[in-house]
N, C-alpha and C positions, 0 to 999 in steps of 0.2 A: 177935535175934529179938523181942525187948521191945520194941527203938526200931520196927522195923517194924510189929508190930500197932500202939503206940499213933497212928505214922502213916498206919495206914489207920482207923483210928477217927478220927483230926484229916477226913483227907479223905471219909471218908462223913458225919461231924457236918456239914461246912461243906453238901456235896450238899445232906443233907435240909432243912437251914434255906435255903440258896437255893433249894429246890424250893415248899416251903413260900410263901416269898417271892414266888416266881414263878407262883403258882396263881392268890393272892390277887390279887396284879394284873392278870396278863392275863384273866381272869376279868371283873374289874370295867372293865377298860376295853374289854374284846371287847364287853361290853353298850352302852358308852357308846359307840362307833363302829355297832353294829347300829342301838341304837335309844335313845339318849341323848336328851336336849331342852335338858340346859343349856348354855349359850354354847359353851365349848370342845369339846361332843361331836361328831365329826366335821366340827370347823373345817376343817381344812386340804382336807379331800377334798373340802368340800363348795364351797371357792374355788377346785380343780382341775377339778369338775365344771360349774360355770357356768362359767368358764376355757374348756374342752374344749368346749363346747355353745356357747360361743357363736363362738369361732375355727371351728369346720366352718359357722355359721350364714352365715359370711361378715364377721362385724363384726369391727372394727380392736382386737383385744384387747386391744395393748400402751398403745392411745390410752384406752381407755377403764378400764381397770382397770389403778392404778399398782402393785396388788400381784399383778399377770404379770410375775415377774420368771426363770419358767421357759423354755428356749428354744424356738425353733419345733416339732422333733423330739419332745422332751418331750411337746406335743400331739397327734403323730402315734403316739407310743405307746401312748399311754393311750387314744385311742378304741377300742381296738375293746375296752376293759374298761368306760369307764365312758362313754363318748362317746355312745352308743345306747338306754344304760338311763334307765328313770327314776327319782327320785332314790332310792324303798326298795330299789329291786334293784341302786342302781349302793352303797350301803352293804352290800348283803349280801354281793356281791361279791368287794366289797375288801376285808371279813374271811375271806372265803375265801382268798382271795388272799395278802395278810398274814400268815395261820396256814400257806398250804403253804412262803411262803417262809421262815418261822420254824422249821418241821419239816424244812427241806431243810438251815439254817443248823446245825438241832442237828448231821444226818446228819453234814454234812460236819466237823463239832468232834469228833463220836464216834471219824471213821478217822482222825481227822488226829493224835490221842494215842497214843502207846505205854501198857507198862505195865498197871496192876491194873487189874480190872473197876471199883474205885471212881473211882479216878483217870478211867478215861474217861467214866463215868455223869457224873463233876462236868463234864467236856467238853459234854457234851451240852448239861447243864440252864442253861450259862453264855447262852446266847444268850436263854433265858426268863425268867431271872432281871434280866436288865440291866434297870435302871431306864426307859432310854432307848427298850427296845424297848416295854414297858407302856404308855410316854407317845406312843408312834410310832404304835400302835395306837390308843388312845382318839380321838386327835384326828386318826386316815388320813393321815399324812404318806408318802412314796413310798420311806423306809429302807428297809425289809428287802426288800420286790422288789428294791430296786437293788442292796444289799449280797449278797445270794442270789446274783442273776444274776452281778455283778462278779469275786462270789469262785469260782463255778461254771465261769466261763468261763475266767478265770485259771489256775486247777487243771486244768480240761477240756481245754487248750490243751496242756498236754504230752504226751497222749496220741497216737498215733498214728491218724492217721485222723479224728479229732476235729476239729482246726484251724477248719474250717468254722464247725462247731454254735460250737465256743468263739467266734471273731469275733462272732458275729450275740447267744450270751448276752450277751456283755459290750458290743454296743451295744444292746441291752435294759437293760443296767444303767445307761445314759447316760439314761434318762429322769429320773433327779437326777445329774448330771453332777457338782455339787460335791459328791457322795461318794465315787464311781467311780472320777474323770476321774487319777489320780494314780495307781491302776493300771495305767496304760494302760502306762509302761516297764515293769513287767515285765510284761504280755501278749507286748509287743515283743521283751523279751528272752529270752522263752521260744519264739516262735514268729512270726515278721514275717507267714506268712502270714494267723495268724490277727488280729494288728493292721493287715492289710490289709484282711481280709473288716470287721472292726469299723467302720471310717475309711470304709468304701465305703456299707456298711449306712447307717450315720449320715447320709450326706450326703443317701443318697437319700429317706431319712424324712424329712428336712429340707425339701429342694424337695419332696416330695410334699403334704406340710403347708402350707408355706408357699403352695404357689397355689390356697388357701383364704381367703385374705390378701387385701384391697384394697392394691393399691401391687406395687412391685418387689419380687423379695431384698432386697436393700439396704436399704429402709427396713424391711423388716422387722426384718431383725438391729438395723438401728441404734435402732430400739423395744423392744429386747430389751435390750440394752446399757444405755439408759436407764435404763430400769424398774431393774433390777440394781445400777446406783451409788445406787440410793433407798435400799437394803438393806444394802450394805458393811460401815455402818457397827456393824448391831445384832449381838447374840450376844452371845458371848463361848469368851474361851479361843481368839483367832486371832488372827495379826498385826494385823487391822484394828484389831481392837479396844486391841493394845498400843500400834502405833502414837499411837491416838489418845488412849492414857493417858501418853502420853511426851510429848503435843503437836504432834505432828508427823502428822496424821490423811492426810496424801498422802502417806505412807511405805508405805501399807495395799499398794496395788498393785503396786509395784515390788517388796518384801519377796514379795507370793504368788506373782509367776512367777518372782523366785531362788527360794524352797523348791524350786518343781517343777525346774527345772534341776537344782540340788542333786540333789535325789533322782532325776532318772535319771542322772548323773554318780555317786551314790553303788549306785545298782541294777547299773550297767553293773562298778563293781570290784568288788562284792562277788558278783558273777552266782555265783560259787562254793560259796557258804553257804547252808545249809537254806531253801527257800523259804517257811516258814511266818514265818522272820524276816523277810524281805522283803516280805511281806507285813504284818505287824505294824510294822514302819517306815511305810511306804507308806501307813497307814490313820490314824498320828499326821499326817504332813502332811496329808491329806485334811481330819482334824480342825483344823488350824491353818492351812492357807492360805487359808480364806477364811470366810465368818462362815457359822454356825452356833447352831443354838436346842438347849436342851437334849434332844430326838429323838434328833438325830443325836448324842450320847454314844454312840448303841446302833455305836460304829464302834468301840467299844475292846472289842467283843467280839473282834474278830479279834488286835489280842496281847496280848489275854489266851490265846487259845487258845495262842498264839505260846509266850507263859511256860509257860504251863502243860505242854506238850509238852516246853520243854527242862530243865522244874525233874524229868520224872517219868523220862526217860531217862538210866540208868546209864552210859551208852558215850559219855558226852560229860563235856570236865575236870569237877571237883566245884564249884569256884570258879563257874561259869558255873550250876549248877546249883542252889546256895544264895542266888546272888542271882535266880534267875529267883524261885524259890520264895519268898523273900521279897517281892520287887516282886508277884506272883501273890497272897497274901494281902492285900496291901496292898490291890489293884485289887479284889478280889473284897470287901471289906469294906466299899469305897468303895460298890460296888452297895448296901448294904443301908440307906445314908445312905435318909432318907424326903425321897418327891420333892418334897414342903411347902417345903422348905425353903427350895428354891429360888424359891418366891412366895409363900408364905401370911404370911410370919414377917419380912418387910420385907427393905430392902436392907443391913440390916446382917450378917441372918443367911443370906439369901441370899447375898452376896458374899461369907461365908466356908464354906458349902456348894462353892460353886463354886470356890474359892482351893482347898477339900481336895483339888477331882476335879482341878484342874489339875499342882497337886504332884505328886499320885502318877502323873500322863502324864507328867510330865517324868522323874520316877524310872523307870519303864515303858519309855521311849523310849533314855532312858539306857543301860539294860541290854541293851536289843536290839541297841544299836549297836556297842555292846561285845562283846556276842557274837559279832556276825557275822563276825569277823576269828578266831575260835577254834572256831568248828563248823563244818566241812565239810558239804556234804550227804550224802556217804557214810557220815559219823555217826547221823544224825537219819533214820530211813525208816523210816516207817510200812508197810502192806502195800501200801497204795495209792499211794506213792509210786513215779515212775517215776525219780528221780535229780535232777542240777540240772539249772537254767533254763537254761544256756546253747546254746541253739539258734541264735541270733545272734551271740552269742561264745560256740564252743566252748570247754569248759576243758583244757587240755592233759592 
């Protein structure tokens, strides 16, 4: 009885300090995306919005602006958000926008835990407290719509009757593609029709888009593709970037489409195993197969939720459940790193900011993998769980 109170006091202590955390920031960066003025305040939306304005205007985007390195479809997305407004109403927008996908994100962390009322409260607030969603906000990068939709759709796809809506969420969530695009085996493997509806969706935004374009398809993608090897090589924490600390910088590509192989080849055996783990695998490759800015960190809220689920559920071995809970402190501790650190304070204390958040993914990653061969999904079920993925492969 003693260990238990003082572990629900450990877990409502850690809640209130990430909430805390999480006020101050979104707070202050929801200002600097509304109505900021210095350089970084709504950088990214504000290169997605001349981007989108000037691809419907008719002019060759990919020729003229080499940092379009998002794809055709991607443009087709986004107008009818921001394609039409001008520029204060297309910022006020996307904080609307931003905040319902951040509230949708909580939702789904709250049913996706078992266990205490604290345990799920600290579900909730993970998504608000992450570093990555703070800095995703300030400067309007396309995370959390994508993540929202991605993971919305994914989840929505087991249901019955659903298929549909789930396909067309989840190529909603292809409007940043390298965060998404890695879920797409398990959509597959939870439901082919709805990664059919997704795959059809996609293409047609795509040519819808594109004959806005001077020139063919063709040159369109092949401007797309360009623009995209300009970028490969920045970020950090993805193969591109190991590769090219090993010397070997054309290793970048071939390494990111084995991961994704890999992981539908490891989706497809494990289809058996709770799918909040499969999920939380699935969003480490995301983060590692191809380059990424410190925003998208906000993708380790998903196993985190992953840990956090199997560290708070009794009905799964204890072993799996001691180390979720530790990797789970680990990672949640990592959010409270200040985000300075990663640029204010030079490259030496930057690169070991960023050396910490990669450890503790590989430790993260480690434990998921591990797990997935020892928890069932008829372990792990939340209320709003309908059972496992295998709609494509049933499990016997």
């Amino acid at each position: 009885m003693r260990h238990r109170a003082l572990e629900d006091a450990a877990v409502w202590g850690l809640a209130s300090a990430l909430a805390l955390l999480a006020f101050r920031r979104i707070a202050r960066q929801s200002g600097e995306l509304l109505a900021g003025t210095a350089h970084a305040a709504a950088f990214d939306l504000r290169l997605r919005y001349e981007e989108t304005h000037r691809w419907f205007a008719g002019s060759p985007v990919y020729d003229q602006m080499a940092g379009a390195d998002y794809p055709p479809a991607s443009y087709g997305l986004l107008w009818p958000l921001i394609g039409w407004l001008g520029w204060p109403a297309a910022r006020a927008l996307w904080l609307a926008c931003s905040l319902a996908a951040l509230a949708t994100l909580s939702v789904i962390a709250f049913r996706a835990v078992k266990g205490r009322s604290g345990t799920r409260v600290l579900a909730a607030i993970l998504p608000w407290a992450a570093y990555g969603t703070a800095w995703t906000i300030g400067v309007g990068q396309l995370g959390l719509v994508s993540l929202a939709a991605g993971l919305g759709g994914t989840l929505l796809a087991r249901r019955t009757g659903r298929k549909a809506l789930a396909g067309l969420l989840f190529a909603l969530s292809l409007v940043k593609p390298t965060l998404t695009a890695p879920f797409f085996w398990l959509l597959l493997a939870t439901s082919p029709v709805s990664g059919f509806v997704a795959v059809v969706a996609y293409g047609v935004v795509t040519l819808a888009a594109s004959a806005f374009q001077p020139g063919p398809l063709t040159q369109v993608l092949t401007g797309w593709i360009d623009n995209g090897h300009l970028h490969v090589a920045r970020g950090y924490g993805n193969v591109a970037d190991w590769a090219s600390a090993l010397g070997h910088p054309g290793w970048g590509l071939p390494l990111a489409f084995a991961m994704l192989a890999a992981l539908g080849v490891w989706v497809l055996r494990h289809r058996h195993t709770d799918v909040w783990i499969l999920l939380g695998v699935s969003a480490f490759v995301a983060r590692f197969f191809t380059y990424h800015y410190h925003p998208d960190d906000l993708l380790m809220i998903v196993p985190m939720i992953a840990l956090l689920r199997l560290a708070s559920d009794e009905s799964i071995p204890s072993g799996v459940r001691r180390a979720s809970a530790a990797v789970f402190t680990l990672a949640a501790f990592a959010q409270l790193v200040p985000t300075r650190y990663f640029t204010d304070f030079g490259a030496r204390v930057a690169g070991a900011a960023e050396g910490l958040q990669v450890a503790v993914w590989l430790a993260a990653v480690s434990v998921l993998v591990w797990a997935a061969g020892r928890v069932p999904a008829t372990l792990l079920r939340s209320p709003d769980d309908s059972g496992n993925v295998g709609r494509l492969f049933p499990v016997p």
